[in-house]
C-alpha positions, 0 to 999 in steps of 0.5 A: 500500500506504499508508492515507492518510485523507480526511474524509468528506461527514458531520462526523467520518466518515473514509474511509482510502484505501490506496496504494502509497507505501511499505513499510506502511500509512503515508506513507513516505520515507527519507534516503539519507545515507550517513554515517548509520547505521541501528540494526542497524548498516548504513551508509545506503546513497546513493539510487542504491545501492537503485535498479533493477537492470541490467535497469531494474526496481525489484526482482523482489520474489516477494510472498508475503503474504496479505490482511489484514482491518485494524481500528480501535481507539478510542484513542491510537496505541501508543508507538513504541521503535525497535530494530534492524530485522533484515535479511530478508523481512518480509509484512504480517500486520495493519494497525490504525486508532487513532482518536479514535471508530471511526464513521464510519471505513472501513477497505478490505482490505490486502495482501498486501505483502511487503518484503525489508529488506538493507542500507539499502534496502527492496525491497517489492511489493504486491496490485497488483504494483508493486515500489517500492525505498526507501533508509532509516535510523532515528534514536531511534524515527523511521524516514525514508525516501526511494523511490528507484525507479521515482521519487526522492521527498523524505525522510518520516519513520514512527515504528516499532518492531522486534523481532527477529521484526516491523517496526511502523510508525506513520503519525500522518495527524491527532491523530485518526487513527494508522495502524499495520503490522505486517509479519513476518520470514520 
């Protein structure tokens, strides 16, 4: 459920490619410190409080997504604010390419991708079916995060904006190429 982006045969062609690595449309991981707190005033759980339930799943997470059609903007990414991240199930509603040109950029369907955002972890799902939960917390406007199931993996850092309403999330694959998500509160 990520985009990741690979130069194409022809100079200054980009292909972006989605994958499931995350909770959007970007590279993601997050640090299980549980001295940290997050901006909504949650404690950041240990990488084993977010991992699979007793019966080894990561999550039954029920998506409840749509496919999104993402598009591409010629121009620098948005800034990202920060803000508090409100607990509860968020669906991914756009997902926005910022390039330097949009030639040559090939953008492929997204969604539908449903998170279920609770206490320093993430839960998502994805088109695919894969359930993946994520131990996170934020810092300023830099939301890091770590999977913690079904495999652990090292801390990334997103730059994210939220309301009470949206989670926006900021992948900068280049200078050239920013990927953004938007997901909805339910």
């Amino acid at each position: 459920m990520a985009w990741g982006a690979s130069t194409g045969a022809r100079e200054g062609s980009i292909v972006v490619r989605v994958r499931h690595v995350g909770a959007g449309y970007g590279e993601a991981g997050a640090n299980a410190d549980a001295s940290k707190t997050t901006d909504s005033g949650n404690v950041a759980p240990e990488a084993g409080a977010c991992g699979a339930s007793a019966t080894g799943a990561c999550n039954a997470l029920a998506n409840v997504g749509t496919a999104i059609t993402p598009t591409c903007v010629a121009g620098a990414s948005p800034a990202m604010t920060g803000g508090a991240i409100a607990d509860g199930t968020y669906v991914l509603v756009s997902g926005t390419a910022y390039a330097s040109s949009c030639s040559g950029v090939t953008l492929p369907a997204g969604g539908p991708t449903t998170l279920l955002v609770s206490a320093g972890c993430i839960q998502s799902v994805d088109v695919t079916g894969g359930a993946k939960t994520y131990a996170w917390s934020t810092s300023g406007s830099t939301f890091t995060m770590s999977e913690v199931c079904p495999a652990a993996s090292p801390p990334a850092d997103l730059q994210y904006t939220a309301t009470p309403t949206t989670l926006s999330q900021l992948a900068q694959s280049s200078p050239q190429l920013g990927l953004v998500s938007v997901f909805q509160k339910q």
